[in-house]
N, C-alpha and C positions, 0 to 999 in steps of 0.2 A: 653459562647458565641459560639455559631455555626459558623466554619471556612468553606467555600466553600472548598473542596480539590476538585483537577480538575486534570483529567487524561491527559496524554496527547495522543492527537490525531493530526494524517497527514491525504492526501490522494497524495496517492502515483499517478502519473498519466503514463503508459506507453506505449510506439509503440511497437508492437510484430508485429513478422513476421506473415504473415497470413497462411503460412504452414504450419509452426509449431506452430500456437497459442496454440491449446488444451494442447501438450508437455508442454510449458513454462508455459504457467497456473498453469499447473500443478505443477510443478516444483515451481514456486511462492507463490503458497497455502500452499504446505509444508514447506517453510522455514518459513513462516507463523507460523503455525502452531507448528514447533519445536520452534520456535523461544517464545513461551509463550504471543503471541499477539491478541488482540483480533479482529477479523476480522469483522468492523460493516457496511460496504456493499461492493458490487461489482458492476460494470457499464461498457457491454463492448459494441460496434460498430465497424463496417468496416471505416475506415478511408483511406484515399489516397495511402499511403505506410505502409499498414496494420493494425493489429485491434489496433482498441486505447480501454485501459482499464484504468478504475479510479478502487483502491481497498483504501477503508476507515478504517484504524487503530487506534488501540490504544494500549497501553501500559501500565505498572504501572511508569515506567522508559524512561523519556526520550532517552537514552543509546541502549536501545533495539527498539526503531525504527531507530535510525542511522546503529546500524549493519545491523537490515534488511534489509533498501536500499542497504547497502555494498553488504550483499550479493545476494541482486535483479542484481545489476550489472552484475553479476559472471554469470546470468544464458543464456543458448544459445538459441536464436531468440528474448531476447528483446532487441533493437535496441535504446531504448530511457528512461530516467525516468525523472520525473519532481516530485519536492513535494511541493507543497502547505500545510501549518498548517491549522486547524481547525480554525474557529473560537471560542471564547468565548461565553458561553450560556449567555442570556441575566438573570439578577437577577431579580426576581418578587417581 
């Protein structure tokens, strides 16, 4: 019998400062990055009190998207994060 395994996946939603967005992006993509996560989009716009970015994750481990928001927290001009879960794919 074929088991569904289902990765788990966030989208992380944040306010960066709009001076330093590129920096913090930056800076966000690498712990990304180190962190062994899989980065499956990006979405950013100017928002009111600066840019709002959605980045869409996944993992093998739930465990390693909680540290990365931990350490999204840590990084200097994001001002804001919100995480929303993924939804489940619909079975055919």
């Amino acid at each position: 019998m074929n088991e569904l395994v289902q990765t788990p996946q966030k989208t992380f939603r944040l306010r960066v400062e709009a001076h330093t967005a590129t920096d913090s992006l930056e800076s966000a993509l690498a712990i990304i990055r180190r962190g062994g996560i899989e980065l499956r989009g990006v979405r950013m716009e100017a928002g009111l009190h600066g840019m709002e970015v959605q980045l869409r994750v996944a993992a093998e481990e739930e465990e390693a998207l909680t540290l990365c928001r931990m350490r999204l927290c840590n990084v200097i001009g994001i001002l804001k994060i919100r995480e929303t879960p993924r939804p489940a794919p619909a079975l055919q």
